[in-house]
C-alpha positions in Angstrom: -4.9 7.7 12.5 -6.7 5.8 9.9 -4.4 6.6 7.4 -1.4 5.6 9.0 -2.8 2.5 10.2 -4.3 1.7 6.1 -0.3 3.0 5.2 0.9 0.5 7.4 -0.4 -2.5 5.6 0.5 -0.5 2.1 4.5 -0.9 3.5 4.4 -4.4 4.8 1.4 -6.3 2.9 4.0 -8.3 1.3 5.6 -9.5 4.9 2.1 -9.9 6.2 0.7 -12.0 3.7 4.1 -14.4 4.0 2.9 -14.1 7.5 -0.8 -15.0 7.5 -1.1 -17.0 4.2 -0.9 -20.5 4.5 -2.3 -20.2 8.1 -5.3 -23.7 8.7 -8.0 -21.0 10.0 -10.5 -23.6 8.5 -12.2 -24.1 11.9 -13.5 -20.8 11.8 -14.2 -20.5 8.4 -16.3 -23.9 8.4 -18.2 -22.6 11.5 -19.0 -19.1 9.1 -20.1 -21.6 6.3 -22.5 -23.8 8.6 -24.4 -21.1 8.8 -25.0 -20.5 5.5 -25.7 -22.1 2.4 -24.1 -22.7 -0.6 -24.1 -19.6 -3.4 -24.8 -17.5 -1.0 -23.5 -13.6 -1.4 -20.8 -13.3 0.6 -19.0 -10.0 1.7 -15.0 -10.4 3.0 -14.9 -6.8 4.5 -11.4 -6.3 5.4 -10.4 -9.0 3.0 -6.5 -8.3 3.1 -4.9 -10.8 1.0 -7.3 -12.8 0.2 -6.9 -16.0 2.2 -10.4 -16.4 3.7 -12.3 -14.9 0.9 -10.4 -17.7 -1.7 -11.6 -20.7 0.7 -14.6 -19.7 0.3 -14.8 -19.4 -3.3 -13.8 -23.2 -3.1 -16.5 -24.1 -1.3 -19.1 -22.6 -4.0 -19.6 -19.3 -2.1 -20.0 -16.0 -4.8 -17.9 -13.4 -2.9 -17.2 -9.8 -3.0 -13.9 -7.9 -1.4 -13.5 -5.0 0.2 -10.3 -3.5 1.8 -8.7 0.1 2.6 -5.2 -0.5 1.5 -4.1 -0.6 -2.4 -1.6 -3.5 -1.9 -4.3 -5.2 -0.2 -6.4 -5.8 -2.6 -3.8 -6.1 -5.4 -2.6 -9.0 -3.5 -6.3 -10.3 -3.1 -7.1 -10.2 -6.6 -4.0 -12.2 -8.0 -4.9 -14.5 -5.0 -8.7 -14.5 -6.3 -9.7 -13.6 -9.2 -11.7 -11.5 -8.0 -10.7 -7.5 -8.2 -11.6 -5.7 -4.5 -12.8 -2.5 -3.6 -10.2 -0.4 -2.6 -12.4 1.7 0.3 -12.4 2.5 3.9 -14.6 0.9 6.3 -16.0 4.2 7.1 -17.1 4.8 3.2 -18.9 1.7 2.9 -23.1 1.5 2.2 -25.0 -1.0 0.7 -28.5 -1.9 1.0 -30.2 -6.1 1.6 -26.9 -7.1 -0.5 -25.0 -10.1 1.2 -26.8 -13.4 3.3 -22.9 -13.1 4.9 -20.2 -10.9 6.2 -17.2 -11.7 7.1 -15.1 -9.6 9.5 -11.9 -11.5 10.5 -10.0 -9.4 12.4 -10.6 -6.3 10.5 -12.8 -3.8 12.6 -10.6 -3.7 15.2 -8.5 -0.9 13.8 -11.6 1.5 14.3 -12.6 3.9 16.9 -15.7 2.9 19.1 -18.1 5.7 17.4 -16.0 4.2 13.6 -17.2 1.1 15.1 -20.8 2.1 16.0 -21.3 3.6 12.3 -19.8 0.7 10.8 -21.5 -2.3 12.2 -24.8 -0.2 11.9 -23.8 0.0 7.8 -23.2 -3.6 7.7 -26.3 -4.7 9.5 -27.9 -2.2 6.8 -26.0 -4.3 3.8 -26.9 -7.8 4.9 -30.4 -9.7 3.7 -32.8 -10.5 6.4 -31.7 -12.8 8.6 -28.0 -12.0 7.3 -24.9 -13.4 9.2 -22.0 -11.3 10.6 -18.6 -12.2 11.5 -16.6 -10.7 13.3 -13.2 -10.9 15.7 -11.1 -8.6 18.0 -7.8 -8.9 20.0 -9.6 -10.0 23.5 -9.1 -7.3 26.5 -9.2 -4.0 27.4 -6.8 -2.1 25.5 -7.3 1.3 23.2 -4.5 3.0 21.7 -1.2 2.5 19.6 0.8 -1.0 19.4 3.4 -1.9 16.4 2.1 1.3 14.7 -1.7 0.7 14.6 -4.5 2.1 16.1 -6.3 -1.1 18.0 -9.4 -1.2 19.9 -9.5 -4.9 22.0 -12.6 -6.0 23.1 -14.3 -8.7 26.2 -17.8 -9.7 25.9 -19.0 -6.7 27.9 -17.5 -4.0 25.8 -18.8 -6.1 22.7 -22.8 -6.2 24.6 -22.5 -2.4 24.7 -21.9 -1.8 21.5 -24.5 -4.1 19.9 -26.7 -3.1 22.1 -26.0 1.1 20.7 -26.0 -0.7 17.4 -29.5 -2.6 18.0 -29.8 -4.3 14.5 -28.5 -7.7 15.4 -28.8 -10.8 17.9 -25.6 -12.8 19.0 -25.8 -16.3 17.8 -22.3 -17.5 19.4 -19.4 -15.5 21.4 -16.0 -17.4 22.6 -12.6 -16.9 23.0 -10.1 -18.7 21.3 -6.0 -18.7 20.7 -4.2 -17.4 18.0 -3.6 -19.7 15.3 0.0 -18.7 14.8 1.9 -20.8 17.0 4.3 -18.4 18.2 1.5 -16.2 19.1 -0.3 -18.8 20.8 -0.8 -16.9 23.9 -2.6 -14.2 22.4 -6.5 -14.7 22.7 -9.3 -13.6 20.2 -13.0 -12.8 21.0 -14.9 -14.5 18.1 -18.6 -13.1 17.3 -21.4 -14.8 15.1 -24.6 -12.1 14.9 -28.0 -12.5 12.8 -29.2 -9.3 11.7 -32.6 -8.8 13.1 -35.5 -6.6 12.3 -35.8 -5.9 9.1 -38.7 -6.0 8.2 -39.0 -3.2 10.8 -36.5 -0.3 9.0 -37.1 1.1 5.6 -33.4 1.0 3.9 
């Protein structure tokens, strides 16, 4: 599954980057930044083509990039300057690395255990204190739709699985509408954690 869903984005990057590029998703991206300060280590895991991760190099952030497909990230790094890691979600480990991570609408391809593993891994990554970003497709659905695994997600299912995952505290969690105007009635549960404790685990 993950490979056809990272194949997926191999075949149609370019398509999807006409799609999503020139998209204002500067609401967001501002509320990411107010949490944070200027040259602070920043982590776009799931960075696709590079969109969010370049705003933020504008506004005097250091950035890294991380994303599972090829085209991806060859895409991202003409858009940046800045070369990706080419990796799955599932192979990624880092230690007190980033003060931020953001996770726009990336995570959603995983199963819940992936999901469990990964957010657990990206608490592990961030500095104490750290910010996390994250966003799902809102409801209840699991399974295949236009060729890609998808796991939605309400605030319940989201509780559950921070609470398995333990490491952070929810700072803010709303619902807002696609930014793609004729997607408008598609809704998106938006997530802002602080990683917690850790000062308490010895990674």
């Amino acid at each position: 599954m993950i490979n056809k869903t990272v194949e997926y984005y191999n075949v149609n990057a370019n398509a999807f980057s006409l799609d999503t590029e020139k998209l204002d998703f500067s609401e967001m991206q501002n509320n990411f930044l107010k949490f944070l300060s200027k040259g602070n280590y920043i982590l776009d895991f799931g960075c696709g083509t590079g969109r969010d991760a370049r705003y933020f190099i504008e506004h005097g952030m250091n950035v890294d990039l991380i994303d599972g497909s090829w085209k991806m990230c060859d895409i991202a790094w003409k858009n940046t300057g800045i070369k990706p890691k080419c990796l799955l979600f599932q192979e990624f480990y880092e230690v007190r690395k980033y003060d931020g991570i953001w996770a726009c609408a990336s995570l959603l391809h995983l199963f819940p255990d992936e999901l469990i593993r990964v957010l657990t891994n990206l608490a592990i990554s961030l500095k104490k204190d750290g910010l996390c970003y994250i966003s799902f497709k809102y409801g209840q659905f699991e399974g295949i739709r236009n060729n890609r695994y998808f796991l939605d997600m309400n605030e319940r299912k989201m509780i559950q699985i921070l609470k398995k995952v333990g490491l952070f505290s929810i700072l803010e969690m709303y619902i807002t509408k696609d930014v793609r105007k004729e997607r408008n009635e598609e809704l998106w549960l938006n997530v802002f954690l602080r990683r917690k404790g850790n000062e308490n685990y010895d990674y």
